[in-house]
DRENVOKOL-373387 format. One record per residue: x, z, y of N, C-alpha, C, O, CB in turn. Coordinates in steps of 0.2 Angstrom, whole numbers, plus 5000, padded with zeros to 4 digits. Each point is the difference from the previous one (the first is absolute). Glycine has a CB too. Layout:
! DRENVOKOL-373387
XZYXZYXZYXZYXZY ...
//
This chain:
! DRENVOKOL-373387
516050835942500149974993500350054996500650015001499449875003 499650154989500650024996500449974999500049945000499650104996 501250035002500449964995499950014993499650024996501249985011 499949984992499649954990500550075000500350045004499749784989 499750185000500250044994500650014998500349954999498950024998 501350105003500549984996500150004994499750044996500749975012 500149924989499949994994500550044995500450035003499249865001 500450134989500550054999500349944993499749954997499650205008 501449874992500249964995500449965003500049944998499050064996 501350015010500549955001500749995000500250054996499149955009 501349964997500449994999500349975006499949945000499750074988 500950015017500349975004500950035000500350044998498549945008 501249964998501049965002499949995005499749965002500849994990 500050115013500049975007500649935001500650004997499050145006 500349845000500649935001500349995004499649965004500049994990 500850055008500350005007500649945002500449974996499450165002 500049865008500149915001499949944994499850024995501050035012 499449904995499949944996500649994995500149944997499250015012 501050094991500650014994499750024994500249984995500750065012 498650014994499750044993499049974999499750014995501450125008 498649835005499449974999500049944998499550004996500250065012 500749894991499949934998500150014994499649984995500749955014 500250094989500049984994499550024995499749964996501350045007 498950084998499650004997499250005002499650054999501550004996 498849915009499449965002500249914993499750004994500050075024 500549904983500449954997500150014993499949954995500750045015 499550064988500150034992499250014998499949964996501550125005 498049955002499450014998499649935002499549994997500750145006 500049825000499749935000500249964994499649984997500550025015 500750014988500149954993499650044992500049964995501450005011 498450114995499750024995499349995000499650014995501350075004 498749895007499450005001499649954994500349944999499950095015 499349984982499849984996499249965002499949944998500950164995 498649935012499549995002500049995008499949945002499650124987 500649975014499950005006500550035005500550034997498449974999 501249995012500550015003499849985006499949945000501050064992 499150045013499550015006500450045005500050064999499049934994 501349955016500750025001499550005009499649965001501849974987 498650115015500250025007500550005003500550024998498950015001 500549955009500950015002499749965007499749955002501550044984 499250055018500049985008500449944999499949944999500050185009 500649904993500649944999500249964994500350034995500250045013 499549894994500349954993500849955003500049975005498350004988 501950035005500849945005500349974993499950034995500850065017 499549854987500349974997500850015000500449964998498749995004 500850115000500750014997500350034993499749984995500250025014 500550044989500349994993499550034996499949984995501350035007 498550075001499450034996499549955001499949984995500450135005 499349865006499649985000499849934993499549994997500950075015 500449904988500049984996500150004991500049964996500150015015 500250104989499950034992499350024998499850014994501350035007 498449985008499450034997499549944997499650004995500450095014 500449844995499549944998500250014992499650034997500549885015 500550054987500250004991499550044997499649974997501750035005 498650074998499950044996499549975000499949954997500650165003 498949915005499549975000499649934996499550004997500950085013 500049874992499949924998500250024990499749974996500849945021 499850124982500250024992499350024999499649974997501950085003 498450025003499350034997499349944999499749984994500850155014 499549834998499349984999500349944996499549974998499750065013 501349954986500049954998500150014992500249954997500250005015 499550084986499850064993499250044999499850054996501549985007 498449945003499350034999499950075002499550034997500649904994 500150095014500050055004499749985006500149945001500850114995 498549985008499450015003500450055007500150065001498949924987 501349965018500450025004499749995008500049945003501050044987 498750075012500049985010500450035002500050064999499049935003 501249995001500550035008499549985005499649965000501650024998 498950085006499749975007500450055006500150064999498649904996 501750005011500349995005499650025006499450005001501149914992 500050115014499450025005500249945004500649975000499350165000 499649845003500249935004500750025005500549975002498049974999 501250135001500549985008500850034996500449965001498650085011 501150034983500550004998500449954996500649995001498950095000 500149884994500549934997499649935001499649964997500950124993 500049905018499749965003500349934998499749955003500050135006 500849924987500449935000500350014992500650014998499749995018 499249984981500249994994499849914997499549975000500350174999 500849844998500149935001499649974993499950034995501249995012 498749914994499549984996500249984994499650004996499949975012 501250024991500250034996500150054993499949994994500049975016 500150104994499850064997499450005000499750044996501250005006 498749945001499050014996499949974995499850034995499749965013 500849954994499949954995500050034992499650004996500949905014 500250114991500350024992499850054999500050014994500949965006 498650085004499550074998499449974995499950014994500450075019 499549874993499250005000500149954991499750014995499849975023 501149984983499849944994500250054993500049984994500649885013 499650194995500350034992499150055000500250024995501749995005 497750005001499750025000499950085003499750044997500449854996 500350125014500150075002499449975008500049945003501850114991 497749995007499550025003500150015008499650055002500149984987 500649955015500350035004499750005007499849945002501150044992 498950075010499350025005500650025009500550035002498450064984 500849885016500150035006499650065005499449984999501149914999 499550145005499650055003500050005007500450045003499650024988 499549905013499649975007500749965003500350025006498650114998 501449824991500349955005499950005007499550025001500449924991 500550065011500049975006500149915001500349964997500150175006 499149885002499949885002500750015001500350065001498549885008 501449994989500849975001500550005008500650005002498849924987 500250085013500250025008499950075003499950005006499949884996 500150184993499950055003500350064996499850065000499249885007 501550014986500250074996500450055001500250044996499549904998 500450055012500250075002499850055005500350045003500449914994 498450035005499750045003499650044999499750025004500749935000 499650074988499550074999500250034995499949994994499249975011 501150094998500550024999499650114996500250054998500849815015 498350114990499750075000499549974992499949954998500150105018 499850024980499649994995500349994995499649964996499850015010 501350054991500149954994500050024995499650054999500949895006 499950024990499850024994500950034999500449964998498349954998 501450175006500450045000500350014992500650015000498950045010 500249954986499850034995500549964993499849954998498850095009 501950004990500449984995499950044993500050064999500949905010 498749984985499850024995500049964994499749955000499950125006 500749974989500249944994499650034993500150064999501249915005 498350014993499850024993500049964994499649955000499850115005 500949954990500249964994499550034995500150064999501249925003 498349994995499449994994499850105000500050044996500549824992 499350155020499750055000500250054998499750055003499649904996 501150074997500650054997500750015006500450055000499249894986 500450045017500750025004499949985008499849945000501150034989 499250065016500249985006500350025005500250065000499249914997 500649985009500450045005500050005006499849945003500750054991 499750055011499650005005500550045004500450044998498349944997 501349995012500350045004500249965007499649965001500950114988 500249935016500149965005500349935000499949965004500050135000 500549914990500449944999500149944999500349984995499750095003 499749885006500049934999500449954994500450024995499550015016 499949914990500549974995500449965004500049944999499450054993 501150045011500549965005500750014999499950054996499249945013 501550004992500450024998500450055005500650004999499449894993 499750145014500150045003499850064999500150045004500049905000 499650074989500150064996500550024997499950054996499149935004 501550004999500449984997501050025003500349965003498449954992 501450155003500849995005500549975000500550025003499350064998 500249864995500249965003499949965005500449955002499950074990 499249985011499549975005500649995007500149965004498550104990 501850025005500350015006500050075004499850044996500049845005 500450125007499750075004499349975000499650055002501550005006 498549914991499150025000499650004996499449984999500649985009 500450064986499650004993499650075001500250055002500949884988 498150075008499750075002500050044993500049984995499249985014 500950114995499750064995499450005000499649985004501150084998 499049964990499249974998500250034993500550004996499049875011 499750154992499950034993499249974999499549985003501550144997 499149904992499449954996499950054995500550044998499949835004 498950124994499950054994499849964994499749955002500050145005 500449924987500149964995499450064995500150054999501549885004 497850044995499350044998500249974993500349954999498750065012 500650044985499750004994499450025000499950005006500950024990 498849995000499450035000499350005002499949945003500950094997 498550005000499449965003500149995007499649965003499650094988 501249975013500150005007499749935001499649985004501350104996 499649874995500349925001499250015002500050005006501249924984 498150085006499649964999499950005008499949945001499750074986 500450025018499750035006500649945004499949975005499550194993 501249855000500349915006500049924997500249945002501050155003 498549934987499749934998499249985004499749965000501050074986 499350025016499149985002500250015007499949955003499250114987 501149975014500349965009500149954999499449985001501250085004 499849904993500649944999499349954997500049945003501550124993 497949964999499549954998499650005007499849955003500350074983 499850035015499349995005500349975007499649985004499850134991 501349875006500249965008499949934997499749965003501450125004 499149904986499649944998499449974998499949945000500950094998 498650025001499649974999499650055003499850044997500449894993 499750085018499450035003499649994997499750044997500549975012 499649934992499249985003499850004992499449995000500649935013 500350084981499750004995499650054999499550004997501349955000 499750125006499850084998499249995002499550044997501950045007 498549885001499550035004499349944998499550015003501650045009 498949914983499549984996499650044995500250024995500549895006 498650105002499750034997499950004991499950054996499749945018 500549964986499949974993500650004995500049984994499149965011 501450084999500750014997500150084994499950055003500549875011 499850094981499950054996500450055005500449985005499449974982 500150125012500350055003500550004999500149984995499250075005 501249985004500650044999500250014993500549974997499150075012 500050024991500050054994500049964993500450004995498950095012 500149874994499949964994500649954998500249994994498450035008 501749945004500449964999500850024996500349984995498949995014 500750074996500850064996499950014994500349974996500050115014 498949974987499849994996500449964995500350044996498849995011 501049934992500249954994500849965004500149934999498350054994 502050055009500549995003500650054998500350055003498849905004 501150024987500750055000500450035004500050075000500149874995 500350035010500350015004499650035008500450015005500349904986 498750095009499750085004500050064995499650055001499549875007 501250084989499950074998500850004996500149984994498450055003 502049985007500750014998500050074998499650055002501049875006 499950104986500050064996500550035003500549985004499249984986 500250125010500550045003500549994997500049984994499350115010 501249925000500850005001500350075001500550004997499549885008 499950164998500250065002499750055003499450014998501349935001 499650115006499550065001499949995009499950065002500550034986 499649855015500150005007499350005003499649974996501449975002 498750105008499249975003500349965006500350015005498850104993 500649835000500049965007499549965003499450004997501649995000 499149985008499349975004500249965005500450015004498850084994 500549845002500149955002499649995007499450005000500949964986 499950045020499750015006500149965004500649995000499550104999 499349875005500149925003499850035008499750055001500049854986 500550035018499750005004499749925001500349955001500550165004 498849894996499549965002499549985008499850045005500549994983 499649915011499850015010499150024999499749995005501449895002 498550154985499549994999499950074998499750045004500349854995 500150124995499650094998500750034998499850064998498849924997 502050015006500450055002500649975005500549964998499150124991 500049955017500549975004500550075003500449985005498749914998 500950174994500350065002500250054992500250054999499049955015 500749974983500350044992500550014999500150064997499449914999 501150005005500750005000500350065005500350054998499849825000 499650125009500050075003499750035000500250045004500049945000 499450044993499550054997500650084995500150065000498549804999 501650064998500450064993500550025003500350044997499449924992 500450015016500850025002500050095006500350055000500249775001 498750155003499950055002499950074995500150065001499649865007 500050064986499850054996500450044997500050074999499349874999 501350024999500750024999500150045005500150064998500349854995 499650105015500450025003499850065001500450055001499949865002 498850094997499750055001500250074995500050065001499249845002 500950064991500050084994500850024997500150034995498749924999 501550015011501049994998499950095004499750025005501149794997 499950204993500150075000500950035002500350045004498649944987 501149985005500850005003500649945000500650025002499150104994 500149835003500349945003499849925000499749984995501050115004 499449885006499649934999500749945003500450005005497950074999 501749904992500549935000499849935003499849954996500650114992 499649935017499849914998500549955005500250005006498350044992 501649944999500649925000499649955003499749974995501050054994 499149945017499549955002500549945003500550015003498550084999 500749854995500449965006499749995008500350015005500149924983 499250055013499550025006499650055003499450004999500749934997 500150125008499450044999500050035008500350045003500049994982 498949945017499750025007499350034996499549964999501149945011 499550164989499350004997499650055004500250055004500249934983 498850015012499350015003500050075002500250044995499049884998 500750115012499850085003499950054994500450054999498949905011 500050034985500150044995500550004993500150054997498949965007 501349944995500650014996500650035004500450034997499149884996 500750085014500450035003499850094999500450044998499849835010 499050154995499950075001500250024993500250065001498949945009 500849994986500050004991500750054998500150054998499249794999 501250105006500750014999500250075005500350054998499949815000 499750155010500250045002499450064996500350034995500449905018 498950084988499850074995500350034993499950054997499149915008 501249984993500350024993500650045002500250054997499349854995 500950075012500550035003500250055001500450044999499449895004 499550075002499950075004499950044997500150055003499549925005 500150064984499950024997500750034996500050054996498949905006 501550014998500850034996500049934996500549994997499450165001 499649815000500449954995500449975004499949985005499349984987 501450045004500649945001499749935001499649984996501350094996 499349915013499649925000500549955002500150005006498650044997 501849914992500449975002499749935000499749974995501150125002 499449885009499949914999500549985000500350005006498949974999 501149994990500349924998499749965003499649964996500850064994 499849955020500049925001500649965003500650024999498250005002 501049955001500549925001500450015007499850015006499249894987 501650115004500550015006500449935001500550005005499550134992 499849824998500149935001499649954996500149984994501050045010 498449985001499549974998500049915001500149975004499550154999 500249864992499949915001499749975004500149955003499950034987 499450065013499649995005500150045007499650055000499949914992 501050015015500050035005499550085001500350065000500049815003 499050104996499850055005499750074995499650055001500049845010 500750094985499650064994500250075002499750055000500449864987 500650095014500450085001499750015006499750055001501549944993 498849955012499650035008499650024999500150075000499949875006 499450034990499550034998499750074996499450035000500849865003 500450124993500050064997500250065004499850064998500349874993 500450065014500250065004499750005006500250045004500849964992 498649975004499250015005499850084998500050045004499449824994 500550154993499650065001500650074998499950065000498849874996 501950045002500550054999500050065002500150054996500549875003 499450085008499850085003499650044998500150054999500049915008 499249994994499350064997500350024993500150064999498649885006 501650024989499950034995500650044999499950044996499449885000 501350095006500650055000499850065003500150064998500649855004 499050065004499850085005499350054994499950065001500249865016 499750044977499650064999500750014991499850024994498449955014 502450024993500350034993500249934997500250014994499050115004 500749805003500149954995500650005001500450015005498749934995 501050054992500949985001499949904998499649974996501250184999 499749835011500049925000500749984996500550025004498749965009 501049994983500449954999499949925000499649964998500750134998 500449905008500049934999500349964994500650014999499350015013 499949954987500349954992500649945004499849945002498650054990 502150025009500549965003500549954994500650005001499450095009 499849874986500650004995499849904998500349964998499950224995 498849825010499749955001499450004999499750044998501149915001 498949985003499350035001499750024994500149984994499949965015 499650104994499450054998499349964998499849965004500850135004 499149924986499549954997499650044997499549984998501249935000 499550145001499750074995499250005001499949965004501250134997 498449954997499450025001499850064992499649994995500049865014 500950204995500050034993500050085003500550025004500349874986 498550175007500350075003499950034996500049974995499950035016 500050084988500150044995499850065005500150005006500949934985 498750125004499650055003500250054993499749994994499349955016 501350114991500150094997500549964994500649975000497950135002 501149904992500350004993499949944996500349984995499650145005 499449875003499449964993499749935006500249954997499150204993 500649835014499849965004500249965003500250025005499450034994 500449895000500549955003499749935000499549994997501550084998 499249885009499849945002500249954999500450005004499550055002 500249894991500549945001499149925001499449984997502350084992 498849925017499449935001500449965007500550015003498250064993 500749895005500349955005499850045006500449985004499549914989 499650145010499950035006500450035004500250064999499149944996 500849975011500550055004499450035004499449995000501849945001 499350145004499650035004499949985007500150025006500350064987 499449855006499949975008499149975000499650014996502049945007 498550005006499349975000499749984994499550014997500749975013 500649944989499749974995499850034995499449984997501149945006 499850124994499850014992499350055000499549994996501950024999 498750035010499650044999499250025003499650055000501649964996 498749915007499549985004499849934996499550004998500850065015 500149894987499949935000500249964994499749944999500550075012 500350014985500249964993499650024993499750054999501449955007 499049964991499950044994500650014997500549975002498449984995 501250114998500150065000500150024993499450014997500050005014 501150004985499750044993500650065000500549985003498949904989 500750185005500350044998499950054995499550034998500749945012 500450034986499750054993500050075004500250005006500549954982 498850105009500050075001500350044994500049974995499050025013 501250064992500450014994500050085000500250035005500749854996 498850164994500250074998500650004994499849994994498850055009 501849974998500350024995500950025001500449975003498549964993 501350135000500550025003500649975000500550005004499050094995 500549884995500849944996500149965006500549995002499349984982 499650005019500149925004500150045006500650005002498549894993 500550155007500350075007500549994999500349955002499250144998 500849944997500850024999500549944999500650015001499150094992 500149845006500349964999500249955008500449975003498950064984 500049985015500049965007500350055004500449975004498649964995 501050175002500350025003501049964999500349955003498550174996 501249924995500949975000500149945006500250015006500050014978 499549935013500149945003500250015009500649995003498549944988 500250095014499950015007500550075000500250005006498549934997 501650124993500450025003500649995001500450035004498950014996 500849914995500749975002500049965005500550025004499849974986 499349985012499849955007500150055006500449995005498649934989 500750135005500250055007500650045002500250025005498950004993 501449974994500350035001500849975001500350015005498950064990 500949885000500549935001499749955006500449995005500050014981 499049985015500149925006499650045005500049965005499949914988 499750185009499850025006500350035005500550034998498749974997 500650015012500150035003499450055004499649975003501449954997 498950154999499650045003500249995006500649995001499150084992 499649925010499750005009500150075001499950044996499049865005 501450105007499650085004499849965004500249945001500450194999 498849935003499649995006500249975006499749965004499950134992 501349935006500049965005500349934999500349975005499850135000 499849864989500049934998499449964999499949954997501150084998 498550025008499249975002499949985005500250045004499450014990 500149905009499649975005499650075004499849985006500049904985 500150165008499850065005500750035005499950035004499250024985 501349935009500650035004500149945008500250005006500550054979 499049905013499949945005499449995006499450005000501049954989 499950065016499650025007499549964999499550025002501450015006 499049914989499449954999499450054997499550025002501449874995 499450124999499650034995499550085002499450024998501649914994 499750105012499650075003499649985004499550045000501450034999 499149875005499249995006499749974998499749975004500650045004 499549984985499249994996500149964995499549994998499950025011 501049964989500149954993499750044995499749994996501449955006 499250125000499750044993499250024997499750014995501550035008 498649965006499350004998499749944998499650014995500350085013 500149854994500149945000499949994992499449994998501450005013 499850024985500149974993499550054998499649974996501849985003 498450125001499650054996499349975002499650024995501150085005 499149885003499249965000500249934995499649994995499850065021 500949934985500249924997499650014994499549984998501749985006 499750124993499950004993499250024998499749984995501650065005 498450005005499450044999499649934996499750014994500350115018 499949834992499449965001500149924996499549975000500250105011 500949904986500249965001500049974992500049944999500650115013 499250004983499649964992499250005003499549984997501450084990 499049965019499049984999500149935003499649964998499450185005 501649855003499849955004500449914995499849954999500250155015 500549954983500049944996499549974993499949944998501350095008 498450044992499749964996499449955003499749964997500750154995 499549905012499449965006500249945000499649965003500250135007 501049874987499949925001499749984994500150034994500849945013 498849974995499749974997500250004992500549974998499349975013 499750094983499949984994500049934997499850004994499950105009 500549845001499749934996500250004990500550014997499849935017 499250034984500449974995500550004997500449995005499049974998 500950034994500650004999500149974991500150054996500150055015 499849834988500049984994500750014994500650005002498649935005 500750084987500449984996500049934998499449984999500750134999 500749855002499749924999500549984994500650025000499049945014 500350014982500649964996500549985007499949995006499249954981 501850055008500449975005499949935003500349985005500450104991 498949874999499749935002499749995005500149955003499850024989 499850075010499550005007500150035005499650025005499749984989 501450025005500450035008500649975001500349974996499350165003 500549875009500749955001500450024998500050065000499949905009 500850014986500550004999500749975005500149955002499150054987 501150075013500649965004500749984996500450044999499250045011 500449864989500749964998500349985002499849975004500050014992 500950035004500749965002500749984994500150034995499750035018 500449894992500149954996500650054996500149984994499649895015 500850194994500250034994500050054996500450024996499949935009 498850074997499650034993499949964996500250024994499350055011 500349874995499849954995500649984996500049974995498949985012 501950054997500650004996500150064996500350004995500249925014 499350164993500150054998499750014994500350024995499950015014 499049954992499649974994500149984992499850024994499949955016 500949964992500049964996500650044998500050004993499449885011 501150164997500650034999499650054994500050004994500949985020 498650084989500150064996499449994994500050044995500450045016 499049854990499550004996500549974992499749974995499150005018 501750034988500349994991500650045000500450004995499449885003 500250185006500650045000500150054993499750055000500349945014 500450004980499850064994500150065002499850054997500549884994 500250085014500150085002499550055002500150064999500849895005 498650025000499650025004499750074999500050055004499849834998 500150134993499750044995500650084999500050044996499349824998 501350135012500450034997500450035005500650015001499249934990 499550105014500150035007500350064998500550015003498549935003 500750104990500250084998500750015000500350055003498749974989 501449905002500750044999500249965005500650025002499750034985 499649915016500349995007500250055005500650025001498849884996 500250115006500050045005500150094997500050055003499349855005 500950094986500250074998500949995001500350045003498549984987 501549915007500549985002500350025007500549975002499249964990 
//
């Protein structure tokens, strides 16, 4: 499958944690005039959750044209409640392939990864960052590191048109339905005016006609990187050729540093990452570990001008089985910008790996683990793309189970008149 085009005219803000993403997600809602069109794995009723509501229920209730849509398995337990007050103010709210009520926590494959916001076509944003208040450091030791990008420019039109088409497939696909072209055609807000001098391009993974793009560019990047390549992942077991990708760039003299999770929220992510730690050290990788908490990032950077921010990590799920969105980005200011950031990260909260703090040093490993995990890696995005492709609906939240208890529905009644709500930014700046 080609990739798209990149777009030129743009305008980006890198944003780093939910100290500098909510608000100004929140600040571009209260200004939305036509439309506002929200993705997000995770949704929680907690303090952001519940400032996202506010903004939101303000917008549609002003005549703003508002869907959210939710992944079933990520925001499994949102109270009726909080629909209720979405759905009655006139906020659109979608779930993606619910799970039956007795089984929402078992699928856990296929989802809808993917975090993306756009306000009347003119502004968006995109990157790994939920709406939960564990983005956030006051959250605690497990608040994550995570970055987000804040667009101007025709780019927007290319994550206004993802975000439409998970809503209306099957419209796309009526023969009798006007084109594309022609629709946008007379659509303001598909043709957003340049903002500045950025090229970027908007790169999805899908389980249908791009189900390798995200890795595609990452390999490509790696391919033509010259003299150094950055990437910050929160997960990352990745496929034979993005592994071989990395050690050749290596091997060649680029500096190739990885930023992952040296306390990770999920047990087996670091196991699993120091699975391949050997192969890629032994050809020149340098590894840090991110110790300071967890690691949420999905952000890398190649030479001067090329750089990454999205929801994709470097493992099975993301990069076999989820959907998937990430900015691609040419340009040297946001380079430079996102460098600073990861090398403070390497330099204040990491600790560089040597070789003998790898899994190769372990008698396990010298009598065949290691051949073992190198066929895994070799074969292990063809075997997982082999499960089953079912269907997979988008539904309004009326027609999927709602999990209630009795002190959400008291939390409910507490925050649905709270006047503060609205006033997360100088809170937690406090």
């Amino acid at each position: 499958m080609k990739l798209p085009d990149w777009t030129d005219g743009n305008r980006l803000e890198l944003l780093e944690n939910g100290e500098e993403y909510f608000p100004a997600v929140f600040s571009a809602i209260e200004a939305a005039e036509r439309e506002i069109l929200v993705e997000t794995f995770i949704l929680f009723e907690d303090k952001v959750g519940l400032a996202l509501h506010a903004v939101l229920v303000a917008a549609a209730r002003r005549g703003v044209k508002v869907d959210m849509t939710v992944d079933g398995f990520g925001s499994p337990e949102l109270s009726e409640g909080f629909v209720r007050s979405l759905t009655e103010a006139g906020v659109r709210l979608h779930v993606f392939d619910p799970p039956p009520r007795l089984s929402r926590r078992l699928k856990p494959f296929r989802r809808l990864h993917r975090k993306i916001v756009v306000v009347d076509g003119r502004v968006g944003f995109i990157g790994g960052i939920n709406f939960s208040a564990d983005h956030l450091i006051d959250f605690g030791p497990e608040a994550k590191q995570d970055y987000a990008v804040r667009v101007e420019g025709p780019v927007v039109a290319q994550l206004r048109r993802v975000t439409r088409d998970m809503l209306a497939p099957a419209v796309a696909r009526r023969r009798w339905w006007p084109s594309r072209q022609a629709a946008d055609a007379n659509d303001p807000a598909a043709m957003p005016p340049r903002a500045g001098d950025a090229k970027a391009l908007v790169v999805i993974r899908d389980n249908h006609r791009h189900r390798d793009d995200i890795e595609r560019m990452y390999r490509m990047a790696l391919h033509s990187a010259r003299h150094e390549v950055i990437i910050a992942n929160a997960y990352f077991f990745p496929g034979f050729r993005l592994l071989r990708s990395m050690q050749l760039a290596a091997r060649r003299g680029v500096r190739v540093n990885l930023i992952l999770q040296g306390q990770p929220d999920i047990a087996w992510a670091r196991w699993a990452a120091h699975m391949v730690y050997d192969r890629l050290m032994s050809a020149g990788v340098h590894i840090f570990e991110y110790c300071d908490r967890p690691m949420h990032s999905k952000v890398a950077l190649v030479d001067r001008e090329w750089s990454t921010v999205g929801s994709s990590n470097l493992d099975p799920l993301s990069l076999s089985l989820n959907l998937e969105s990430n900015l691609v980005i040419q340009d040297r200011a946001f380079n430079q910008s996102l460098r600073e950031k990861l090398e403070v990260l390497m330099q204040d909260s990491c600790v560089k790996l040597e070789m003998a703090q790898t899994a190769s040093r372990r008698w396990w490993w010298r009598l065949g683990a290691s051949t073992l995990v190198f066929h895994v890696m070799r074969h292990f995005p063809r075997w997982l793309a082999r499960l089953p492709r079912q269907h997979q609906p988008v539904l309004p939240a009326e027609q999927t189970p709602v999990v209630v208890t009795a002190a959400k529905e008291a939390a409910t009644e507490a925050w649905q008149w709270h006047p503060g709500i609205k006033q997360l930014s100088k809170e937690t700046a406090d």
